[in-house]
GUPA-735612 format. One line per 5 residues: number of its first residue (from 1); for each residue x negated, y, z negated of C-alpha. Coordinates in steps of 0.5 Angstrom, whole numbers, always signed. Example, Ala and Ser with C-alpha at 12.3 -4.5 7.8 and 13.67 -1.06 7.14 Angstrom:
// residues 2
1) -25/-9/-16 | -27/-2/-14;
//
This chain:
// residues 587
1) +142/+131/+71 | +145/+133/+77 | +139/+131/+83 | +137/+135/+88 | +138/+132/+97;
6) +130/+133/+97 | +129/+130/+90 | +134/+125/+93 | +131/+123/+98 | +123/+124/+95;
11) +126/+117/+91 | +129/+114/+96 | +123/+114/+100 | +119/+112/+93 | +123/+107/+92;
16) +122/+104/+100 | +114/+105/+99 | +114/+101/+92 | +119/+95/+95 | +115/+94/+101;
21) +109/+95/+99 | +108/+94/+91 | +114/+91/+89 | +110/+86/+83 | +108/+93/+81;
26) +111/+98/+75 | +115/+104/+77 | +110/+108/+74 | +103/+105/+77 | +106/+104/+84;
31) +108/+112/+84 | +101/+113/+81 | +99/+109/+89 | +104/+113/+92 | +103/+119/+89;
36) +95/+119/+93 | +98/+116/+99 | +102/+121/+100 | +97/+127/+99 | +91/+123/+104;
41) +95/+119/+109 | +95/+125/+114 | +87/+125/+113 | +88/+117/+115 | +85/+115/+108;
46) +86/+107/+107 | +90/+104/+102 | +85/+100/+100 | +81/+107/+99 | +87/+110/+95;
51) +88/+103/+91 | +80/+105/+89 | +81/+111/+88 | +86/+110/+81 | +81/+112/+75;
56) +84/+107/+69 | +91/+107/+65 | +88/+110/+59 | +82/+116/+58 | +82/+119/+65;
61) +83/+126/+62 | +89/+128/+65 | +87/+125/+72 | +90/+119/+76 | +87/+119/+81;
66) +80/+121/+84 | +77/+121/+91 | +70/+124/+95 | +71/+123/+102 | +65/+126/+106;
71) +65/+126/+114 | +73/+125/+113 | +72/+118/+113 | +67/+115/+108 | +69/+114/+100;
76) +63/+115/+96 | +62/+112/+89 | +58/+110/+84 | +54/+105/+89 | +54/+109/+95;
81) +47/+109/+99 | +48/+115/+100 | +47/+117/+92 | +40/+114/+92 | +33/+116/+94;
86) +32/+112/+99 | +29/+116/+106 | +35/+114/+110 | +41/+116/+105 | +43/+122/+108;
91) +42/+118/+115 | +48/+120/+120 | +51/+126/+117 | +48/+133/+121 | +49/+140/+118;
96) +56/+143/+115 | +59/+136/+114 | +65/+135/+111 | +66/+133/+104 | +73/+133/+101;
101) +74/+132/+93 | +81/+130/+92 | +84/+130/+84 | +91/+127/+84 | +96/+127/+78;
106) +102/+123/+79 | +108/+124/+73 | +115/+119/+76 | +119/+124/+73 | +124/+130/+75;
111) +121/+135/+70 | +115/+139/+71 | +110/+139/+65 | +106/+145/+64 | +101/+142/+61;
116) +97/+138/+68 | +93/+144/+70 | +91/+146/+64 | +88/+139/+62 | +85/+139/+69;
121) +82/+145/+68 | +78/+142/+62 | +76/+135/+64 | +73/+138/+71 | +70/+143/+67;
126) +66/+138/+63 | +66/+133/+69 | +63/+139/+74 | +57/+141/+69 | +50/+139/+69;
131) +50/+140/+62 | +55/+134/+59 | +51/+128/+58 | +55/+122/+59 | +56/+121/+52;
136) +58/+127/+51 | +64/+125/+57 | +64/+118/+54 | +66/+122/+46 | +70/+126/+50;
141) +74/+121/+50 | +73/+119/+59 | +74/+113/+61 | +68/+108/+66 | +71/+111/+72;
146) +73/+118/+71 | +65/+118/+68 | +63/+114/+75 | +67/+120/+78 | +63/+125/+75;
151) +57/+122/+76 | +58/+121/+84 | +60/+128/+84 | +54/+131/+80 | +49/+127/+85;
156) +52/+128/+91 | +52/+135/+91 | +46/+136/+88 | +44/+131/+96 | +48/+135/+100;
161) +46/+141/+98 | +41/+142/+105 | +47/+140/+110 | +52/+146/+107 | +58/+142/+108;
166) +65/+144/+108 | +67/+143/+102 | +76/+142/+100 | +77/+141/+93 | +84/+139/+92;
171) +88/+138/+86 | +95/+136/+87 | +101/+135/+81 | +106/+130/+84 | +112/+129/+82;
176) +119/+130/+83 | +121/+136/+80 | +124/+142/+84 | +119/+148/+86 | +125/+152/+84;
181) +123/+150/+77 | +115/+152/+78 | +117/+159/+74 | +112/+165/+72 | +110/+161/+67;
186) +108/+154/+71 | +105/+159/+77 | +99/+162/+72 | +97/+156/+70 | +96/+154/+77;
191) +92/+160/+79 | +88/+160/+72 | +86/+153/+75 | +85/+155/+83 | +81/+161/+80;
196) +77/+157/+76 | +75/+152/+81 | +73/+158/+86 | +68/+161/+81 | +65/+155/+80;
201) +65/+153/+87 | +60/+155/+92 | +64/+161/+95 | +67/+157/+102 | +69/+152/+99;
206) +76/+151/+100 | +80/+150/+95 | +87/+148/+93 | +91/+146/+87 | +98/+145/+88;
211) +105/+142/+86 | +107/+138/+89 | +115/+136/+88 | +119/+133/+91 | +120/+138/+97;
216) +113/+138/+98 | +112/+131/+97 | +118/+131/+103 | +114/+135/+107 | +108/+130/+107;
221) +111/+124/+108 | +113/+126/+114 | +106/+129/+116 | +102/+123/+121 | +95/+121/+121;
226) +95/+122/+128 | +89/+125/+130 | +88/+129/+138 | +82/+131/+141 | +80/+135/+148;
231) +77/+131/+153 | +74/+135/+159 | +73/+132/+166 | +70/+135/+173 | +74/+133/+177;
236) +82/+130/+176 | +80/+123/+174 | +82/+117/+178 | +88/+114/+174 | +90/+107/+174;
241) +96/+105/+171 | +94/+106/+163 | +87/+107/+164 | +83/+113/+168 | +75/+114/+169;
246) +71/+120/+171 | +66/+124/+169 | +63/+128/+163 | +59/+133/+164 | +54/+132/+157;
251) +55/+138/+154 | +62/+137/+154 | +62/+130/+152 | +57/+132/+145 | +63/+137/+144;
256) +68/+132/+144 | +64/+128/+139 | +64/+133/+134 | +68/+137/+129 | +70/+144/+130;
261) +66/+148/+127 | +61/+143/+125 | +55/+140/+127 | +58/+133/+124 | +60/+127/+129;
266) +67/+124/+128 | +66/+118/+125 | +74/+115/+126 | +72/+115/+132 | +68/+110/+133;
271) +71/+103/+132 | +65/+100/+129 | +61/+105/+123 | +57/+110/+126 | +53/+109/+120;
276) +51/+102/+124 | +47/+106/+129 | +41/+102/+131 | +37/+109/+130 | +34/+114/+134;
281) +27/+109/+135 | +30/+102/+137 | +29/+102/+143 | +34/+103/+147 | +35/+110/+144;
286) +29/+111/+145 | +29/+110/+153 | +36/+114/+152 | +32/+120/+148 | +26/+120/+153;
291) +32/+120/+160 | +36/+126/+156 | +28/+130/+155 | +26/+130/+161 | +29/+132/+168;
296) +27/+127/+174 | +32/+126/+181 | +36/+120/+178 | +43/+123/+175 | +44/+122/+168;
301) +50/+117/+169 | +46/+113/+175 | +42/+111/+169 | +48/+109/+164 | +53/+104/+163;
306) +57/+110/+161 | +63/+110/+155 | +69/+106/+154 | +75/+109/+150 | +82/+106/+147;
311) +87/+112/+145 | +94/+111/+143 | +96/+117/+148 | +93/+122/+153 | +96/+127/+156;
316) +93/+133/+161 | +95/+139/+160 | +91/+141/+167 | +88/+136/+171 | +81/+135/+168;
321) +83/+138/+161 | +86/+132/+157 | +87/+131/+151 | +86/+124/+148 | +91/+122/+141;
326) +87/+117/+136 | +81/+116/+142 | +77/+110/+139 | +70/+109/+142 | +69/+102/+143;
331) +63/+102/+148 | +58/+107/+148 | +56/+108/+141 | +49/+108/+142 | +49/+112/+147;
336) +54/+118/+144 | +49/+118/+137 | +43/+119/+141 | +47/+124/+146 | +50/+128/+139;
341) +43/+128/+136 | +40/+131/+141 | +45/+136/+143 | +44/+138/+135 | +37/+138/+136;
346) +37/+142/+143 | +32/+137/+146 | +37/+135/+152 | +34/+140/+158 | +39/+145/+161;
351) +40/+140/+168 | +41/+134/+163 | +47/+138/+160 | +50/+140/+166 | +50/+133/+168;
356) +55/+128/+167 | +57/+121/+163 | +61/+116/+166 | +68/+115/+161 | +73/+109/+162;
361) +79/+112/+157 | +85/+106/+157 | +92/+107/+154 | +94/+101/+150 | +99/+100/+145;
366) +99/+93/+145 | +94/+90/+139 | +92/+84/+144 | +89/+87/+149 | +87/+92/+145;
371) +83/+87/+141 | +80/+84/+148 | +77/+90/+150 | +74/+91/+144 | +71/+84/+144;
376) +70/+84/+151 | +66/+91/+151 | +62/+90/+144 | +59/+83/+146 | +55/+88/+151;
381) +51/+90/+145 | +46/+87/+140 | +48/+92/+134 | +48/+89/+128 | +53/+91/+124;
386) +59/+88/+120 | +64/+90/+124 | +61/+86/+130 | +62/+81/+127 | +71/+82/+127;
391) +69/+79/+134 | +67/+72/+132 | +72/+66/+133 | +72/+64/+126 | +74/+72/+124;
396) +79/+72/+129 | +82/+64/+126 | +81/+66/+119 | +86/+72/+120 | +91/+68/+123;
401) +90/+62/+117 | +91/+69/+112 | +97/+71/+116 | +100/+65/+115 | +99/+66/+108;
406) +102/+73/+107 | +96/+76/+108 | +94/+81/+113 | +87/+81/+114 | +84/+88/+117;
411) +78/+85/+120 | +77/+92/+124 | +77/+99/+121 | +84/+101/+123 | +87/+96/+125;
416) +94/+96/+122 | +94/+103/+122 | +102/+105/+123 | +104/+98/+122 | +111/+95/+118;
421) +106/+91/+113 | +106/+92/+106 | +100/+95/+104 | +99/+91/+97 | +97/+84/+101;
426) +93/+88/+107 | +85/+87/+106 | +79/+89/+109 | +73/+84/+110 | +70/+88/+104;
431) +75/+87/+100 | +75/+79/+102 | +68/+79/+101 | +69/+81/+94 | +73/+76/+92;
436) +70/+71/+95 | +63/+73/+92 | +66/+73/+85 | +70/+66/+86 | +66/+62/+90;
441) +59/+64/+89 | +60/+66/+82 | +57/+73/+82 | +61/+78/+80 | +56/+83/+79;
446) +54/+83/+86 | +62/+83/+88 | +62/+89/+83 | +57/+93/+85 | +53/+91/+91;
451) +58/+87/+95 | +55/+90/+103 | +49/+87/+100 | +52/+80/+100 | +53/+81/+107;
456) +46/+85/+110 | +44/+79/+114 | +46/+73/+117 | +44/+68/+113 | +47/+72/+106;
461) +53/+73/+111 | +54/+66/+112 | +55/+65/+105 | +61/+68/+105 | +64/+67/+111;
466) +62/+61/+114 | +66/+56/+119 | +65/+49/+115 | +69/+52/+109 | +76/+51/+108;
471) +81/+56/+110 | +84/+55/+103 | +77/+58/+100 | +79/+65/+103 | +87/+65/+100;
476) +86/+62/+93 | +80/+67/+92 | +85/+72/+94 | +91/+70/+90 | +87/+69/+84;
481) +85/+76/+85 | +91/+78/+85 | +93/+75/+78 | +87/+78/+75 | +90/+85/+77;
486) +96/+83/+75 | +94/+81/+68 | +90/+88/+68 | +95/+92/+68 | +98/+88/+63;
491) +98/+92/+55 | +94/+86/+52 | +89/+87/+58 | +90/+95/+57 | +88/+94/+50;
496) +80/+92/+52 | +75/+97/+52 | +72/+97/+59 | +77/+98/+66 | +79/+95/+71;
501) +74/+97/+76 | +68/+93/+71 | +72/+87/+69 | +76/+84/+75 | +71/+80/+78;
506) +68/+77/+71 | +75/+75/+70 | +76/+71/+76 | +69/+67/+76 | +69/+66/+69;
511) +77/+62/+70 | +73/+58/+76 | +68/+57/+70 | +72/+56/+65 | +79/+52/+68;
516) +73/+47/+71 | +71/+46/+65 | +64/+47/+67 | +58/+44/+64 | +53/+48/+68;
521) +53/+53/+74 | +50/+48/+78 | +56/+43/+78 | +60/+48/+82 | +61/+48/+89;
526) +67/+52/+92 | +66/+49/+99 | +67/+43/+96 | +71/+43/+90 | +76/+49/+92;
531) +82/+44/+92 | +81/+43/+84 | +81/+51/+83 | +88/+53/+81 | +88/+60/+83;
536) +95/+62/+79 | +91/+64/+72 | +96/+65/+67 | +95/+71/+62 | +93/+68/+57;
541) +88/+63/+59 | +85/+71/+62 | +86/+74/+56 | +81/+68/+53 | +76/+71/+59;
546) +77/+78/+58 | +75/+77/+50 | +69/+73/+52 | +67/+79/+57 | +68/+84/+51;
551) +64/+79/+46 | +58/+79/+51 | +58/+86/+53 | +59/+89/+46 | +52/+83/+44;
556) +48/+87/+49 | +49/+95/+48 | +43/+98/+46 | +45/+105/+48 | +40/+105/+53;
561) +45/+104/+59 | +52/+106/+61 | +57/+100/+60 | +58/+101/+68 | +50/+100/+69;
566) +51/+93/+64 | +57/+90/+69 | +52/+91/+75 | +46/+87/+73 | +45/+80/+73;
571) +44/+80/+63 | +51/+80/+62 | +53/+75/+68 | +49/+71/+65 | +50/+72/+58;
576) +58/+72/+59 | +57/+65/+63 | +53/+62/+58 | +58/+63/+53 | +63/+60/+56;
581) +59/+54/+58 | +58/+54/+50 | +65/+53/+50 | +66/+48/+55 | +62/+44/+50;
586) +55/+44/+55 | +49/+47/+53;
//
């Protein structure tokens, strides 16, 4: 078959994007990767949420990939706060907040199949409805994930329901067909699909549902994940080099902070979380909120420390109306919150709002002294938040040490976006936390399903990232990791029942376990012993683990939980332990 330029070159770029960033993969799964890459990376979505968002190699209906992304930055899954009756789920999200449903399928094929849609069309139409049990989707058959999947977006919903969000649905088909070949025929059952979903989705919902070949996927790899945003000064800005500072009038700097159209904050703007917000009581806020409801003679910015900014670009198309691309807020969070929750709230008075802000905004390519304004302005607040602690002098070694490994570690949100690394060996501080939780501490329940948790505090932190252990603790949990995801993709792995998304982390505790031949739980201490751990596990010392894994899952089915509910509590890791400690000869 003769190709195409366009399907030329969707190949060639699939071929680099595989070579340089998954090249121990498989053709058909690295496609699956970039097949959900190519359709988010515009939204800034990152690959350790596109790896996540992969539902299974079997049972997945028709669906490689799916992904719920709400306020355009947070993936929401099983275990999201936000899914739970607790009073501050919704915390941080304002009405018309955007949520964005984005289902993938991927063939790495140059001919079409008209049967994606349809099949689509099936199993959303069973993941959507209230009515279908999850033993109904389970006899379906669907796998873990894809049930997951179904039940985040069901609850989610179900929450969001008095924000109104801006609901997307996108579903799109890739693969490197011609749109040429898309004929009537193909055409209806993507309309069939289109129409479906908007009858079934509240009416402003905006829905899409493409084919994506390989002149579109040519048309989304060259889209950036670039993003700019308005800045109005008063007056032209004092500029300095790289760097500018002037004055803000609030109203103008709450609109900046929002979405157009909405009432929701930019999160991606914030270097640490907005979700790490100290909240409207502590007291600091508080004082902000009284200052902003009440008038008296001292100007709002005489009173404020004022706004740090670090930005990609800026160009000023007038003297005071600036436009800033990928503007980062490293300093002022506290303050923008609480100026944004009251702008919403209408509790800032008439003079406030015309008063002004202070703004620093800095033009900085260079990654070390952009790193050194966001540690030298963040060490100004007393916020507790992970993505302070990027900031500690034994993060900034460890992402060194890591560095020297092949590793690169992502210690800050954004931080090699739009750099040359290869994708399948950067990983976030979450990502390290899991694998550490499961290798080190052997809790691969926690490091499944409540890894934040792990990491709430700073005694919990610590017993995950803490200077007295070993640099190597931190690669060889991440190696072996690694050998576990390579062995699950393997078709002996493919042949047990439960996905990936369950049984990696049982897999790496259980080898320390096992290769160590431990007698009990107690004789373990990775801070001391990491040296004795190998982390090149060979398939089948793994597949031993798996079968044990199954063997232990099956003994404590009772129909009463979901396998997934089994794989986050503490009675399968136990019993899983105790089995193969029965195996190292201990009791």
């Amino acid at each position: 078959m003769t190709l195409s330029p366009d399907q030329e070159m969707a190949i060639h770029a699939f071929q680099d994007y595989h070579e340089k960033n998954y090249p121990k993969l498989d053709e058909d799964s690295a496609f699956e990767l970039y097949a959900t890459h190519l359709v988010t990376h515009s939204q800034g979505v990152s690959e350790e949420a596109v790896r996540g968002s992969i539902v299974g190699e079997s049972n997945d209906g028709g669906i490689d990939s799916f992904l719920i992304l709400l306020n355009k930055t947070e993936v929401v899954g099983t275990d999201s706060v936000r899914l739970t009756t607790k009073k501050n789920s919704l915390e941080g999200l304002q009405k018309k907040v955007p949520l964005d449903i984005v289902v993938v399928q991927s063939k790495n094929s140059t001919k079409w199949d008209s049967e994606v849609f349809p099949k689509l069309r099936d199993v959303l139409q069973m993941m959507m409805d209230e009515k279908v049990s999850i033993q109904k989707l389970r006899e379906y058959p669907l796998n873990e994930d894809v049930i997951g999947a179904a039940v985040t977006l069901r609850k989610l919903r179900r929450k969001l329901i008095p924000l109104s969000p801006l609901v997307t649905f996108r579903v799109h088909y890739v693969c490197f067909g011609k749109s040429k070949e898309i004929n009537e025929y193909r055409k209806s059952k993507r309309r069939l699909l289109d129409n479906w979903l908007k009858e079934k989705l509240p009416q402003q919902t905006k829905v899409v549902v493409e084919y994506a070949g390989a002149e579109r996927m040519n048309e989304l790899a060259s889209e950036n994940a670039d993003f700019d945003v308005p800045l109005q000064f008063v007056k032209a800005p004092v500029r300095d080099g790289g760097a500018m500072v002037g004055l803000v009038k609030l109203r103008d700097y709450a609109k900046f902070l929002r979405r157009p159209k909405s009432e929701a904050i930019r999160d991606e703007m914030f270097a640490v979380n907005v979700r790490d917000f100290a909240g409207k009581t502590a007291r600091v806020n508080s004082a902000i909120s009284a200052t902003l409801a009440a008038d008296d003679k001292s100007a709002f910015w005489w009173l404020n420390n004022g706004i740090t900014i670090i930005a990609d670009d800026a160009h000023d198309p007038t003297e005071t109306d600036w436009v800033l691309t990928n503007p980062l807020i490293v300093n002022g969070l506290q303050t923008s919150n609480i100026i944004h929750l009251s702008s919403i709230a209408g509790t800032i008075t008439r003079k406030r709002l015309n008063q002004s802000l202070l703004v620093r905004v800095v033009r900085e390519p260079d990654p070390d002294i952009r790193e050194a304004i966001i540690i030298g302005t963040n060490n100004q607040t007393t916020v507790n938040s992970l993505q302070l602690h990027a900031n500690d002098p034994f993060q900034i070694r460890l992402e060194k040490y890591l560095l020297s490994k092949g590793w690169y570690y992502e210690r800050r949100r954004y931080q090699y976006r739009g750099a040359a690394v290869a994708a399948s060996k950067v990983r976030s501080l979450t990502e390290i936390a899991q694998a550490v939780i499961a290798v080190h501490l052997l809790a691969p329940d926690t490091a499944r399903a409540r890894p934040t948790a792990q990491l709430s505090t700073d005694a919990k932190f610590e017993q995950v990232f803490n200077e007295r252990f070993p640099e190597s603790l931190y690669d060889k949990s991440l190696r072996l990791m690694e050998n576990v995801e390579s062995y699950l993709r393997t078709p002996t792995a493919l042949a047990f029942p439960d996905t990936a998304t369950n049984t990696r982390f049982y897999l790496a505790s259980g080898y320390v376990v096992r290769s160590m031949r431990l007698n009990k739980l107690d004789d373990f201490s990775a801070a001391i012993r990491i040296n004795q751990v190998k982390p090149a596990a060979s398939n089948k010392q793994l597949a031993e683990i798996h079968q044990i894994l199954t063997d232990a899952a099956e003994s404590l089915e009772d129909g009463k939980i979901s396998r997934d509910q089994l794989f986050k509590g503490s009675t399968l890791k136990k019993e899983f332990f105790a089995r193969i400690i029965r195996l190292n000869g201990g009791n």
